[in-house]
C-alpha positions in Angstrom: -39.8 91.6 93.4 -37.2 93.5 95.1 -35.5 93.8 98.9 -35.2 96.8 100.8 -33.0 96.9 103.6 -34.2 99.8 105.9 -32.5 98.8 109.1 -29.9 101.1 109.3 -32.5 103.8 110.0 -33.5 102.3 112.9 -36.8 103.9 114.2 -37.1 106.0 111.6 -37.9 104.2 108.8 -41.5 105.0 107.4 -41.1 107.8 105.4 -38.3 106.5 103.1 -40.4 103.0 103.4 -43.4 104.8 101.9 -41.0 106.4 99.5 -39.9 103.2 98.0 -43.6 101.9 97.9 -44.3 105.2 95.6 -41.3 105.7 93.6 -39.4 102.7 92.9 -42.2 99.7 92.7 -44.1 99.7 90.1 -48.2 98.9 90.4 -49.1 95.5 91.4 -45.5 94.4 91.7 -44.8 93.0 95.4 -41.6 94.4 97.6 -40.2 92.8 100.4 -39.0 95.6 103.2 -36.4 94.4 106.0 -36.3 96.8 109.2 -34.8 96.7 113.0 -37.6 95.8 114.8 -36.3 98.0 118.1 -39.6 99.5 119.7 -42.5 96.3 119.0 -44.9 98.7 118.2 -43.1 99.4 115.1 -43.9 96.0 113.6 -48.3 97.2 114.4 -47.6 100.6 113.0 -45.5 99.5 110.0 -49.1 97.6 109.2 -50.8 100.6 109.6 -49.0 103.1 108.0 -48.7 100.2 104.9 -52.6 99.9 104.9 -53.3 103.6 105.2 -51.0 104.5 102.0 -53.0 102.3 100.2 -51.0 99.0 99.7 -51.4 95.4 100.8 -49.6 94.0 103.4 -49.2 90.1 102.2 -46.7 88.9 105.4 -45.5 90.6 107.9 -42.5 88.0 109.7 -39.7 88.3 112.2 -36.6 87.6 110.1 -34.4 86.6 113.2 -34.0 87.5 116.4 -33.9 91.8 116.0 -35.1 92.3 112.3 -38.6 92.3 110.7 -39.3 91.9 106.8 -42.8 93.2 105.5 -43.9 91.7 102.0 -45.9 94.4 100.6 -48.2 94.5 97.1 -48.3 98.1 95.6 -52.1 97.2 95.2 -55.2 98.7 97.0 -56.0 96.4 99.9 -58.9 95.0 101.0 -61.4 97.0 103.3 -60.8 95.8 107.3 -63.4 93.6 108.3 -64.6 96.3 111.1 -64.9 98.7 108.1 -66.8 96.4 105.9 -68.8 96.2 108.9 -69.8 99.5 109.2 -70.6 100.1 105.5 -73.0 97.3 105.8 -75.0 99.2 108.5 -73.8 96.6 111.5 
């Protein structure tokens, strides 16, 4: 397990984010991924954009009172429970 402190970028964090999660951890090992929390929606759409990559979010916390640290598992995540939903004919 290793840290990644992207809060010098700010905003504009998810592409190097998602570059971490694909180059530098390695398959089912877990990273923990500190950014500036700035806009809230960043903390919804850091979720997102985790989930849609294909990796699972285990803990999404506010660190303190302007930071943010995601704990992510470079593993497939479950299916959303609307999703599973819809699969099942519901």
């Amino acid at each position: 397990m290793q840290r990644y402190d992207l809060r010098y970028l700010k905003n504009d964090f998810y592409d190097k984010m998602l570059e971490i999660m694909d180059k530098k951890v390695a398959p089912n090992e877990v990273a923990i991924i500190m950014f500036e929390i700035g806009d809230f929606q960043n903390v919804q759409k850091s979720a997102d954009v985790i989930y849609e990559a294909g990796y699972t979010l285990m803990n999404s916390i506010k660190f303190n009172e302007v930071d943010w640290t995601l704990v992510v598992k470079k593993v497939k995540p479950e299916a959303k429970v609307v999703e599973a939903a819809e699969e099942a004919g519901e």
